[in-house]
C-alpha positions in Angstrom: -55.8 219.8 107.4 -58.9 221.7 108.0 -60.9 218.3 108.0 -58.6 216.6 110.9 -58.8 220.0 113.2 -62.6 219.5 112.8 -62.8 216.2 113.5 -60.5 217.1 116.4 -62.4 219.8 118.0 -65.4 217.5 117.5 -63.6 214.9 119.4 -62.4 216.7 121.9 -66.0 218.2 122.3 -67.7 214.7 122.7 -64.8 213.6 125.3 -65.4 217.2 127.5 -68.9 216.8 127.1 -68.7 213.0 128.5 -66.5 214.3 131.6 -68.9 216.5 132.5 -72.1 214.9 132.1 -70.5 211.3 133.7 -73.0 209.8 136.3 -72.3 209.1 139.4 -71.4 205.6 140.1 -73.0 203.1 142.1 -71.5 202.5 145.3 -72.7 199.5 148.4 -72.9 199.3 151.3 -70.3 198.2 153.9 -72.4 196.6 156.5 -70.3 195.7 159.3 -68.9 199.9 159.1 -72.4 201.1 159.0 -75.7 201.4 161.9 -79.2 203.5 161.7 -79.5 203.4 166.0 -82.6 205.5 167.3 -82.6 207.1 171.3 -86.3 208.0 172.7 -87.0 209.2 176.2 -88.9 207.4 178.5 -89.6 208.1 182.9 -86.9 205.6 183.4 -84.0 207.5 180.9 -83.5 207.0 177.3 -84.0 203.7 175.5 -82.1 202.6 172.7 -82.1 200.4 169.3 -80.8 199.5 165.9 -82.1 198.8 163.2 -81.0 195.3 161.4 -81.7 195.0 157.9 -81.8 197.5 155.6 -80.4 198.1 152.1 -78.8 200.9 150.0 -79.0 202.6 146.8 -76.5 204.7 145.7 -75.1 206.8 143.7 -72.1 209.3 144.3 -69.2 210.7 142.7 -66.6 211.7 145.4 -65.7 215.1 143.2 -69.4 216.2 143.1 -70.6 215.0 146.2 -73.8 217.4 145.9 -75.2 215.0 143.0 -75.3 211.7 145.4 -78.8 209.9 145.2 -79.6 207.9 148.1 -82.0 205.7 149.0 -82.2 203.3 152.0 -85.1 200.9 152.4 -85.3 199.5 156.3 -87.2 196.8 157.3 -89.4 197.7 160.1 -89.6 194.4 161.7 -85.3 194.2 162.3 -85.5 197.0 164.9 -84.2 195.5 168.2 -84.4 197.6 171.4 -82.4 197.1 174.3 -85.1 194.9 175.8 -86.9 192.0 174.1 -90.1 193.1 175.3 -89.5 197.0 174.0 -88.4 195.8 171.1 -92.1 194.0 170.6 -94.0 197.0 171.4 -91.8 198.7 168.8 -92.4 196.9 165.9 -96.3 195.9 167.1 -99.7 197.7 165.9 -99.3 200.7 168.5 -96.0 202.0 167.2 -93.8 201.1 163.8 -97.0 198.4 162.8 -94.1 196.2 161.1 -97.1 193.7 159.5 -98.3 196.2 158.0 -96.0 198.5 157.1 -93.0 196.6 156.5 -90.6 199.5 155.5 -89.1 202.7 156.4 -88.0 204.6 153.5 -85.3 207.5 153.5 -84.4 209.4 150.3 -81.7 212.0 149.7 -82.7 215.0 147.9 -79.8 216.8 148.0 -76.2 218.0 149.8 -75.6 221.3 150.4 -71.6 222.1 151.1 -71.3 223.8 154.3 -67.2 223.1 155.3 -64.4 221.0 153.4 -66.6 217.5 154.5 -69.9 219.1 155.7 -73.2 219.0 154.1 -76.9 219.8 155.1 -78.7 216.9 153.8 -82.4 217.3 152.9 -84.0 214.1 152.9 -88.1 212.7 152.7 -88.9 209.5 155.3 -91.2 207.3 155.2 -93.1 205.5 157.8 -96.5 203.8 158.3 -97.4 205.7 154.4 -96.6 209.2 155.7 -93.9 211.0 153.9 -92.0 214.0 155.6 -89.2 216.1 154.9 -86.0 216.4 157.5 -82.9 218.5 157.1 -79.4 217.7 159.1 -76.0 218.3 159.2 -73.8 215.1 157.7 -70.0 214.6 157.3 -68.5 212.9 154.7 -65.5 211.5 153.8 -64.4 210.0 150.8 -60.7 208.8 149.5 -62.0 207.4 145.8 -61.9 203.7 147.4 -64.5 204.3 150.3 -67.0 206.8 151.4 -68.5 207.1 154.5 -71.4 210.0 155.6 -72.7 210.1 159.4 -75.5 212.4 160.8 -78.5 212.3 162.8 -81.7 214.2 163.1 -84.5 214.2 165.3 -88.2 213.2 164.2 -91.7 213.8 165.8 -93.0 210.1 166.2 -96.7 211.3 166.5 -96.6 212.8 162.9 -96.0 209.5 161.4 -99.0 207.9 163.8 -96.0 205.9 165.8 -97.5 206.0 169.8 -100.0 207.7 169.6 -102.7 205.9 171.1 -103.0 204.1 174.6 -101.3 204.7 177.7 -97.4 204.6 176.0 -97.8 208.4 174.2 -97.9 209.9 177.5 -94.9 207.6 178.4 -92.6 207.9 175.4 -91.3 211.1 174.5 -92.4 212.1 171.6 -88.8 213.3 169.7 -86.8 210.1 168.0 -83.3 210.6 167.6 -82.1 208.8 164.5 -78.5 208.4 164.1 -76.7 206.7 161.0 -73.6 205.7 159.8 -73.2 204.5 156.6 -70.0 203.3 155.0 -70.1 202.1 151.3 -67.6 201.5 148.4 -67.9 201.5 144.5 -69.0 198.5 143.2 -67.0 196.6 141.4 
């Protein structure tokens, strides 16, 4: 008697201790649900573009949404403006310098609950080999079967040596809005 109560409680203690320790799982992304778009000012009004190819890692639990790890790798080169010839100067040596930096890297650090499905996200990107930190505001949704966080945040393109030489600095303003949606499922 006293052997199967241990055995039991042992049990029982490996099971609870599995529940609670379970990882996240992995979870893809639904491309034709999801967009990174950027706005920038310019004399003539705000131009805008999206980005084309890009790919996801990550890892969430819809119960413990404060343990997601995200990482999104974009490739430079997709971004398409709403004019072919903005969207050369874009990816070109002056601003994004898509040859030679051909990703954009974004990584969640964490999620910090602020309402029933918002979080402030605190996030590093990466462009042309500067890292910086941004903080935003996100929702997210999630029913178990899909999951689907949008935000946006604003970057200083000079700090990441985007512009900043030549006659466009003075032209383009100097604050990038980044907006993304990103819709994903669990795999499998």
């Amino acid at each position: 008697m006293r052997v199967g109560l241990i055995a039991a409680l042992a049990l029982a203690t490996v099971l609870l201790s599995d529940e609670a320790g379970a990882e996240p799982r992995d979870w893809v992304v639904i491309v034709q649900d999801s967009a990174i778009t950027l706005r920038v000012g310019t004399p003539l009004g705000n131009r805008v573009g999206r980005f084309e190819r890009w790919t996801g890692d990550i890892r969430f639990d819809p119960e413990v949404p404060e343990q997601a790890r995200v990482g999104i790798e974009v490739q430079a080169a997709s971004l398409r403006m709403n004019n072919s010839a903005l969207t050369r100067t874009a990816v070109g040596t002056s601003f994004l310098d898509s040859g030679r930096h051909p990703s954009i890297l974004f990584r969640l650090r964490g999620l910090e609950p602020t309402g029933p499905s918002s979080f402030t996200a605190r996030a590093d990107i990466t462009m042309k080999g500067v890292t910086r930190p941004v903080v935003f505001p996100v929702t997210l949704r999630s029913d178990g079967a899909r999951a689907q966080m949008a935000g946006g945040f604003s970057l200083d393109r000079a700090v990441f040596g985007i512009g900043t030489g030549g006659p466009w600095n003075g032209l383009i303003g100097r604050q990038v809005r980044v907006d993304v949606v990103l819709a994903t499922r669990p795999v499998g």
